[in-house]
C-alpha positions as a printed NumPy array, in Angstrom:
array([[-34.906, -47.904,  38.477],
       [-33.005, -51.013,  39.092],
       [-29.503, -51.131,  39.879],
       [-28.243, -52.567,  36.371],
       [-30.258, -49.939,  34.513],
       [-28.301, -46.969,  36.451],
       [-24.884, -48.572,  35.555],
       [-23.138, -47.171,  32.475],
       [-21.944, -50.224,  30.059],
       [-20.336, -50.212,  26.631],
       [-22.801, -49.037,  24.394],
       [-21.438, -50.992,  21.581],
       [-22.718, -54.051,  20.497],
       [-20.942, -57.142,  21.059],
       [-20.685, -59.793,  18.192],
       [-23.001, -62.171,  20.281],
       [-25.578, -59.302,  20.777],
       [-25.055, -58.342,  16.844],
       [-26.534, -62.072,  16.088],
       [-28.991, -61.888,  18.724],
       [-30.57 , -58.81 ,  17.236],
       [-30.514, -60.444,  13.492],
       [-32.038, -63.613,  14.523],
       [-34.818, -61.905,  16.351],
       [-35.003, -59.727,  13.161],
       [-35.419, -62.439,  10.676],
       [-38.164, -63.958,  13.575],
       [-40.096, -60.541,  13.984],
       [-40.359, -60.922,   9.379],
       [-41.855, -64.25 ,   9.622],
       [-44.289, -63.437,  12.07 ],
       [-44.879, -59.792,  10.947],
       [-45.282, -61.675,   7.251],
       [-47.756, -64.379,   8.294],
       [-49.851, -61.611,   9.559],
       [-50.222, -59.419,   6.621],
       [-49.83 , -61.698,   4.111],
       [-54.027, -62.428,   4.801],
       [-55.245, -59.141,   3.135],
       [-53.754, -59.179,  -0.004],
       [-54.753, -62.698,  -0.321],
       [-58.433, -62.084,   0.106],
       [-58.939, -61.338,  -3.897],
       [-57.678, -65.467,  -4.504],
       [-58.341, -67.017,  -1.141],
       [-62.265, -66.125,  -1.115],
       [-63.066, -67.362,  -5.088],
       [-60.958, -70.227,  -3.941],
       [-62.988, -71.414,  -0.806],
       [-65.736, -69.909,  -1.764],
       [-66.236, -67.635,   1.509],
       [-67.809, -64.511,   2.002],
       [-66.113, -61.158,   2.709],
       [-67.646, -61.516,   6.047],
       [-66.264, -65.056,   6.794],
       [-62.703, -63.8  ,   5.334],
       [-62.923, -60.912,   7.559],
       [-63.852, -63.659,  11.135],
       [-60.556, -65.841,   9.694],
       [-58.144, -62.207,   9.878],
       [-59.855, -61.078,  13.255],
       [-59.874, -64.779,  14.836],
       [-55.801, -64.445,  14.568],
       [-56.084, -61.389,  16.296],
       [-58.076, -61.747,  19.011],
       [-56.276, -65.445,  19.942],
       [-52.949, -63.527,  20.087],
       [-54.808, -61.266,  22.502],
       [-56.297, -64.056,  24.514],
       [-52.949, -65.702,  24.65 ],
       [-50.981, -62.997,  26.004],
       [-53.398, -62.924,  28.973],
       [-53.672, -66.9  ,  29.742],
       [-49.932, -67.174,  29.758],
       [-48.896, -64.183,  31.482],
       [-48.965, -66.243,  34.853],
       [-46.045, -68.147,  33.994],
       [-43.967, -66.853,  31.344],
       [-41.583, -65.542,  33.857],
       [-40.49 , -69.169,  34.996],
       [-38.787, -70.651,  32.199],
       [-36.093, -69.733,  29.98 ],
       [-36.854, -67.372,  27.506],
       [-35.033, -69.408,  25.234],
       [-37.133, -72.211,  25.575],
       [-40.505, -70.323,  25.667],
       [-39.453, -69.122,  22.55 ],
       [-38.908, -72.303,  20.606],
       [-42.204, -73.416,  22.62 ],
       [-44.316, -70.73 ,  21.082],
       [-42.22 , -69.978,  17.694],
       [-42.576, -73.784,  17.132],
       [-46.668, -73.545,  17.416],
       [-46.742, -70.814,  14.931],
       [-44.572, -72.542,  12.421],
       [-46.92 , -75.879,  12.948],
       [-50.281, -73.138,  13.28 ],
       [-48.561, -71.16 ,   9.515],
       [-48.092, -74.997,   8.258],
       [-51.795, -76.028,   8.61 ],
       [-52.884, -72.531,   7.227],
       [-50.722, -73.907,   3.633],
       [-52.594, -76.819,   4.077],
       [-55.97 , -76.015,   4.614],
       [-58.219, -77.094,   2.416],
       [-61.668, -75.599,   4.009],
       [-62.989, -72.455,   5.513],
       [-63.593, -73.94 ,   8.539],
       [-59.789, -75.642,   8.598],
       [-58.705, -72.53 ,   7.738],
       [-60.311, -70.54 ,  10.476],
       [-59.032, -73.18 ,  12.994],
       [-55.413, -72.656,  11.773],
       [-55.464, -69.157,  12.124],
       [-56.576, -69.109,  15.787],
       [-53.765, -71.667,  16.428],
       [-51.483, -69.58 ,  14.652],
       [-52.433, -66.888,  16.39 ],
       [-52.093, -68.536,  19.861],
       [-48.757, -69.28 ,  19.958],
       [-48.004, -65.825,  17.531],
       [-49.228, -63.525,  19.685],
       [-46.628, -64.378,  22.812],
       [-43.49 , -63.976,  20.616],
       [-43.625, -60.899,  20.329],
       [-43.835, -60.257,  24.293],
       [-40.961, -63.044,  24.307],
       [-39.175, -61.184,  22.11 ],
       [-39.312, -57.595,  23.878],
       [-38.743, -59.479,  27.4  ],
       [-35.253, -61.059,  25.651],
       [-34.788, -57.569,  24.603],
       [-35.129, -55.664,  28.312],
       [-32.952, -59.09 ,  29.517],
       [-29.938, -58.952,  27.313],
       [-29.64 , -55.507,  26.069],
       [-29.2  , -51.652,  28.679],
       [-32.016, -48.996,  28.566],
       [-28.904, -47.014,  27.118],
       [-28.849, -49.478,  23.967],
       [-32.483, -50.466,  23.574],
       [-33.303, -47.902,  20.648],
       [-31.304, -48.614,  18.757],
       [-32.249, -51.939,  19.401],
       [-35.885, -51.494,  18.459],
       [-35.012, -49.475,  15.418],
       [-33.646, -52.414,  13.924],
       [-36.03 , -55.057,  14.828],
       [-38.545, -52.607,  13.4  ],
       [-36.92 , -52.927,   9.801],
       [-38.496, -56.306,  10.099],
       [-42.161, -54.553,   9.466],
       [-40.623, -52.928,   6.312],
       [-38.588, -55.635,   5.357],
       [-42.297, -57.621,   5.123],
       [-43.531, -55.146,   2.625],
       [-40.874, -54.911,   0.219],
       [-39.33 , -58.449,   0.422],
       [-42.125, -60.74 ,   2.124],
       [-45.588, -59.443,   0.226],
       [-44.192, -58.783,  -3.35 ],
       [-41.942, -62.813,  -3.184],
       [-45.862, -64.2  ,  -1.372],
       [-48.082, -62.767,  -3.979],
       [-45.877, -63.468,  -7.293],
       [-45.644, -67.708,  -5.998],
       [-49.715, -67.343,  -5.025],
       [-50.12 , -66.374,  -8.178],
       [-48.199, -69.074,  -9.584],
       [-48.641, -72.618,  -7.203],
       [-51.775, -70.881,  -5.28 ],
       [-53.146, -69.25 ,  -2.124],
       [-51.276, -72.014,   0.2  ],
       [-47.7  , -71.128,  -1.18 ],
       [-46.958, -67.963,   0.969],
       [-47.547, -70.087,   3.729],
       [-45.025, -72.454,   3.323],
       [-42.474, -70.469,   2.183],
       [-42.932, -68.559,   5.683],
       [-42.772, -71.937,   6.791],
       [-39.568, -73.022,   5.348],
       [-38.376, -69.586,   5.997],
       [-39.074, -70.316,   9.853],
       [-37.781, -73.757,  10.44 ],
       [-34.018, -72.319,   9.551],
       [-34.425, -69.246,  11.741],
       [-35.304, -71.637,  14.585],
       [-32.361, -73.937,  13.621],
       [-30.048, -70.842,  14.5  ],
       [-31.752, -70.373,  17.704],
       [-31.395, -73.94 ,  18.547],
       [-28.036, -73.884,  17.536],
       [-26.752, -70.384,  18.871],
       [-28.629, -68.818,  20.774],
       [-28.001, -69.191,  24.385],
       [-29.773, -69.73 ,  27.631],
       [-31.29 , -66.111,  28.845],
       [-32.38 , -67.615,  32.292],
       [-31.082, -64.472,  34.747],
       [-34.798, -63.564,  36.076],
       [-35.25 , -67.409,  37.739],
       [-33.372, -66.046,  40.071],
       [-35.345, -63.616,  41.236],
       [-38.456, -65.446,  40.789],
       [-40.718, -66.688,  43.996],
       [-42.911, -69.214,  44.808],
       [-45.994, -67.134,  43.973],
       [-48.786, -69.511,  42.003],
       [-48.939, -68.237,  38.334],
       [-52.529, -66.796,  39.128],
       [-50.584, -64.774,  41.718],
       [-48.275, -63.689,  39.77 ],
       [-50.226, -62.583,  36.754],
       [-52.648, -60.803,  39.393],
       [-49.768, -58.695,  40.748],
       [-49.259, -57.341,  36.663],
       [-52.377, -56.638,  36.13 ],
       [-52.702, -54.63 ,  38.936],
       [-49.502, -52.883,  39.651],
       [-49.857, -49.263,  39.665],
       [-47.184, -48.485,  37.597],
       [-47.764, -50.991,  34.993],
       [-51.035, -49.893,  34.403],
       [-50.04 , -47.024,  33.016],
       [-47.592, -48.276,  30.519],
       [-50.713, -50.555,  29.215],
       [-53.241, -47.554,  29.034],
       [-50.496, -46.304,  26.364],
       [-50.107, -49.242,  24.599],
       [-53.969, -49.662,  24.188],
       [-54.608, -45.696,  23.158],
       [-51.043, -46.214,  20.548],
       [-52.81 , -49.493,  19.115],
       [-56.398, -48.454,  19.266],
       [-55.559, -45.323,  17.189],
       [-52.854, -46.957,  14.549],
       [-55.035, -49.606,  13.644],
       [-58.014, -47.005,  12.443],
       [-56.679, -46.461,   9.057],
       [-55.033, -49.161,   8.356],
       [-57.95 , -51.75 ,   7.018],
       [-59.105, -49.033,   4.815],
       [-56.314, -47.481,   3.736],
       [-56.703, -49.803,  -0.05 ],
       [-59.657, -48.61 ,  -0.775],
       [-58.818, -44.615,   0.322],
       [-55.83 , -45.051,  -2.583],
       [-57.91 , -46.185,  -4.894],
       [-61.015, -44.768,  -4.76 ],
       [-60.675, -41.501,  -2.438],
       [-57.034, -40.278,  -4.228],
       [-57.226, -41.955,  -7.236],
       [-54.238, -43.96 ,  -7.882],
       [-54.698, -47.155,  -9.916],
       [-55.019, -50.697,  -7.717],
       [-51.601, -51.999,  -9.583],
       [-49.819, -48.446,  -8.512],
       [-50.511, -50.371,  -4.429],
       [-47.423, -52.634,  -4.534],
       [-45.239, -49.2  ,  -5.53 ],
       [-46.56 , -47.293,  -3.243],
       [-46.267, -50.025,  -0.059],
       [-42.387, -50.707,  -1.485],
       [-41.172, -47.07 ,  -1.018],
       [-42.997, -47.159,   1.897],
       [-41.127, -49.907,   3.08 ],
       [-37.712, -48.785,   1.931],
       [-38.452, -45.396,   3.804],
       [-39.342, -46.865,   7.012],
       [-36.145, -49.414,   6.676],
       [-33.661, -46.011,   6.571],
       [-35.515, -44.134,   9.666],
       [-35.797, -47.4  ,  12.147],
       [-32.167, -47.757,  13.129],
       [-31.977, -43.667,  12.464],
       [-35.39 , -42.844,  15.175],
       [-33.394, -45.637,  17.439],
       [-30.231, -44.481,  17.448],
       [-31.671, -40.832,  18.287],
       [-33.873, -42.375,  20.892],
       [-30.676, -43.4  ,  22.742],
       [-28.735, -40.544,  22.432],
       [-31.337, -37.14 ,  22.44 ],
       [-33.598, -39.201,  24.887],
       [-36.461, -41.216,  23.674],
       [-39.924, -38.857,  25.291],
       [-38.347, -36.158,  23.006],
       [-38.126, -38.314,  20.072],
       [-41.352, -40.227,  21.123],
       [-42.467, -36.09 ,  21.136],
       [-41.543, -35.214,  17.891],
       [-43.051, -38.457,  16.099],
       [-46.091, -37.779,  17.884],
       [-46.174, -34.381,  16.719],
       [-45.494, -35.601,  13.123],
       [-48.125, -38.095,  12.976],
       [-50.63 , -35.946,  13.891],
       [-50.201, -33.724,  11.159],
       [-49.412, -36.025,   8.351],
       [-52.74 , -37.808,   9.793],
       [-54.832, -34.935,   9.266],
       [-53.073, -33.863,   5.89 ],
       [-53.774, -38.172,   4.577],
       [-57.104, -38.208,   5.549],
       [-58.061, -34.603,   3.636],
       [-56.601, -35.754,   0.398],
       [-58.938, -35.594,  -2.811],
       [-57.492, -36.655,  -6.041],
       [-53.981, -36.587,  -5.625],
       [-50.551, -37.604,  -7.953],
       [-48.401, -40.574,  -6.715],
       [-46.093, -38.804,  -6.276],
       [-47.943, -36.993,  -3.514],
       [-49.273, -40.282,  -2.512],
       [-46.113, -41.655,  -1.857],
       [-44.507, -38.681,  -0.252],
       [-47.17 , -38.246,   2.336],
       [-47.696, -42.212,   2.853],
       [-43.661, -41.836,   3.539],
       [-43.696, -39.248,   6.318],
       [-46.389, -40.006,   7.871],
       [-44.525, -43.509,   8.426],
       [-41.611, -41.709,   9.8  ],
       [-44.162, -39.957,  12.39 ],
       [-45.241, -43.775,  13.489],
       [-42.045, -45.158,  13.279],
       [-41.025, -41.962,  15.551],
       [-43.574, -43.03 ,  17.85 ],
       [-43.332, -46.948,  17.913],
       [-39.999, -47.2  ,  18.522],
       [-39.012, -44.508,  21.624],
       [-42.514, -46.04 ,  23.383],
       [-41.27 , -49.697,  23.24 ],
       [-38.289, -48.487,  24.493],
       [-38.943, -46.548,  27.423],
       [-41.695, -49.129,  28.541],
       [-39.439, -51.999,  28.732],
       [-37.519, -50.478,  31.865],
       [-40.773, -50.39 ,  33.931],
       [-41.463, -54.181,  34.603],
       [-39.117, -55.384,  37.326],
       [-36.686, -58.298,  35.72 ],
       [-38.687, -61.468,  37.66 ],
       [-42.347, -60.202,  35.813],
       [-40.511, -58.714,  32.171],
       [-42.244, -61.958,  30.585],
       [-45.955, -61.312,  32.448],
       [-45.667, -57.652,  31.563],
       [-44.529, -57.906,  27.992],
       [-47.615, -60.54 ,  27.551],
       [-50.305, -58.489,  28.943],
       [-49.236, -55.842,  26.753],
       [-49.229, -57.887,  23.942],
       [-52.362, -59.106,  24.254],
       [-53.685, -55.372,  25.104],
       [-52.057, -53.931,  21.786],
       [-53.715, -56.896,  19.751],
       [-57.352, -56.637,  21.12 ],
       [-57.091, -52.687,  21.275],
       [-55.777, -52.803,  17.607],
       [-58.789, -55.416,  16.913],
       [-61.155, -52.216,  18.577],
       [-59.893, -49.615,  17.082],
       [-60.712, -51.305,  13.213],
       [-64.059, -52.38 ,  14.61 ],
       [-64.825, -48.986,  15.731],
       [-63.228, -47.311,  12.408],
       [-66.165, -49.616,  10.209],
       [-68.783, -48.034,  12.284],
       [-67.378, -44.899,  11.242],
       [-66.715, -44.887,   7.746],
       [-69.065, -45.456,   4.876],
       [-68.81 , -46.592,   1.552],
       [-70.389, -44.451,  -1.79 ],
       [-71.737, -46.3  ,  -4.592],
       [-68.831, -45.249,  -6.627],
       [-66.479, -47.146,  -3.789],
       [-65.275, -43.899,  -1.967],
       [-64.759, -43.976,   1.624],
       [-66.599, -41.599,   3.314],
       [-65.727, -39.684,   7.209],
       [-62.481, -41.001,   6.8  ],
       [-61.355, -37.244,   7.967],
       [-63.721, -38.323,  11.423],
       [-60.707, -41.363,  11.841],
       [-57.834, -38.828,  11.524],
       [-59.216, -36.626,  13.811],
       [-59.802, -39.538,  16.378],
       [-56.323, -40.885,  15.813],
       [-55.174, -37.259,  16.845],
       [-57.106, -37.23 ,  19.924],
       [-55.68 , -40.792,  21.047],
       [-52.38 , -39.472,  20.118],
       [-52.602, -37.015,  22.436],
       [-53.967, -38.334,  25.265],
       [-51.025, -41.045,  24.791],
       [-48.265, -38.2  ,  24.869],
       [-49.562, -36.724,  28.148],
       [-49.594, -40.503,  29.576],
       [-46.064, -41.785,  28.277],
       [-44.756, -37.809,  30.114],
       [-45.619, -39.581,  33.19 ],
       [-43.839, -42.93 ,  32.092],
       [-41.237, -40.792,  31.38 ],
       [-41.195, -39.434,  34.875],
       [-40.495, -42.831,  36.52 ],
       [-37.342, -43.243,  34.101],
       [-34.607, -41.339,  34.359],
       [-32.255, -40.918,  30.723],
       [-29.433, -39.875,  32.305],
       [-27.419, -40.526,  28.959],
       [-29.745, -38.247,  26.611],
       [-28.238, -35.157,  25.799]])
């Protein structure tokens, strides 16, 4: 490990690094938002443009794969320019991508926003995690993605609830330009505040960007940290587009019992993100990464059994079995952002980006091939998924041991 890494600095936040976290919080909820908010708009967003499920379904995958496709075709030359500036370069395509979405008034203009959206989307989150590895010690960095994690929570209580209450009232376009206006002040502060995170163009050659994104993609070590993030994706993503119609139809909870269910959810996994990153950092994050693993697994299997079950039940299980991914998510992020060497964090960050968005498009392709639907509306195999995700999971935790290997924690206790 580098130099730096094996140094020993405060582990308390400075004031500067307090902002820098909340600004790339508040970021991580608009993009997090646009992305989700698609689903729940199907039931008003197909009458209105009178699309098919099938041609709602290409405009939700076309963001996906494009954020994949991104990650790849920029990799080459993230690494030479500030981060702050690619930032603004790519946060200020999805905020002009998320404004043509609002004002869409076709399928077809609709589909085109999406892919631009999901263009310039799917490299902020590699910016984000390379600003992370840049400004922040492997000692801190739990804790660090515990709290930018609250920002997938945050979505579902705050975002979804605020996006579907104003569809219902000005129309499918609204949630789009509130995450709009939302944006434009969050990139005001970075404008404004944020300063220049340039240390790695120092380090950086005169390789051509071909070169350079060659040498990521085939770096021994590096592939190993993206045959994780492909099995992690690849199996989270199985459940999740039918996980609706399980509720509803499998466990029988009512569809207006959803929002309730998604909220506590949300308010669960907003109390265990800081808590999983703060033991990350101080028990050592391949134990905690361990233990969520374990946890998934078995609140996987015990989901995807369910028959008729209270909310109650619902919600408890729904809530632990978030704390296993959150247990999961948040050590792995964390112990893979000290393998790239600081002059390729942006070109590593990107490919894995774009590997966790295509695997994550895979794995819900390969979960409709599995799963069937009964003429009352109940999904059938779903148990088949679980076990799947269980079998990815644990191929994963035998991979990240060996991730672990190449990092030493000497801080975890």
């Amino acid at each position: 490990m580098n130099t730096a890494e094996n140094q020993k600095p405060s582990l308390n936040f400075t004031g500067y690094q307090k902002f820098v976290i909340a600004v790339l919080g508040f970021l991580q909820f608009t993009i997090i938002l646009d992305f989700m908010i698609m689903s729940p708009l199907g039931a008003i967003l197909m009458p209105a443009l009178k699309i098919t499920p099938s041609q709602f379904g290409l405009v939700v995958s076309a963001y996906a794969f494009s954020a994949g496709i991104s990650g790849i075709l920029s990799a080459g030359f993230v690494d030479r320019f500030d981060r702050k500036k690619t930032l603004l370069f790519f946060y200020s395509g999805f905020v002009i991508g998320t404004l043509f979405c609002g004002l869409a008034p076709t399928f077809h203009t609709l589909l085109a926003a999406r892919v631009v959206t999901g263009i310039f989307a799917g490299m902020i989150g590699a910016t984000v995690l390379a600003i992370t590895t840049d400004l922040f010690s492997f000692q801190m960095r739990g804790r660090v993605m515990g709290i930018l994690q609250t920002a997938f929570a945050a979505s579902q209580i705050l975002g979804l609830p605020v996006g579907l209450y104003i569809s219902n009232l000005w129309g499918w376009h609204s949630p789009f330009l509130m995450i709009v206006a939302f944006a434009i002040g969050v990139g005001f502060l970075i404008v404004l505040k944020l300063k220049p995170i340039d240390t790695h163009l120092k380090l950086r050659t005169d390789k051509s960007s071909l070169h350079h994104l060659k040498e990521t993609i085939t770096n021994p070590r590096y592939l190993l940290s993206f045959a994780v993030t492909g099995l992690l994706s690849l199996g989270g993503f199985m459940l999740m587009p039918f996980g609706s119609a399980f509720t509803v139809h499998n466990l029988g909870i009512d569809m207006e019992k959803i929002p309730l269910i998604y909220m506590v959810t949300g308010f669960a996994a907003i109390f265990v993100g800081p808590l999983v990153g703060k033991l990350s950092d101080t028990f050592g994050k391949y134990r905690v990464f361990l233990f969520g693993t374990s946890m998934s697994m078995l609140m996987v299997v015990i989901y995807t059994h369910l028959g008729v079950t209270p909310l109650w039940g619902v919600i408890a299980v729904n809530a632990l079995m978030f704390v296993g991914i959150f247990s999961r998510m948040i050590p792995a992020q964390a112990l893979m952002s000290a393998i790239p060497d600081p002059a390729s964090r942006g070109s590593f960050m990107a490919v894995g980006s774009s590997i966790q968005q295509i695997a994550g498009g895979l794995g819900s392709a390969v979960a409709g091939l599995v799963v069937t639907a009964s003429a009352t509306g109940a999904i059938e195999h779903f148990d088949i998924l679980g076990f799947i995700l269980v079998g990815t999971a644990l191929v994963s935790a035998v991979l990240m041991y060996f991730v672990h290997q190449s990092i030493p924690e000497p801080d975890a206790k």
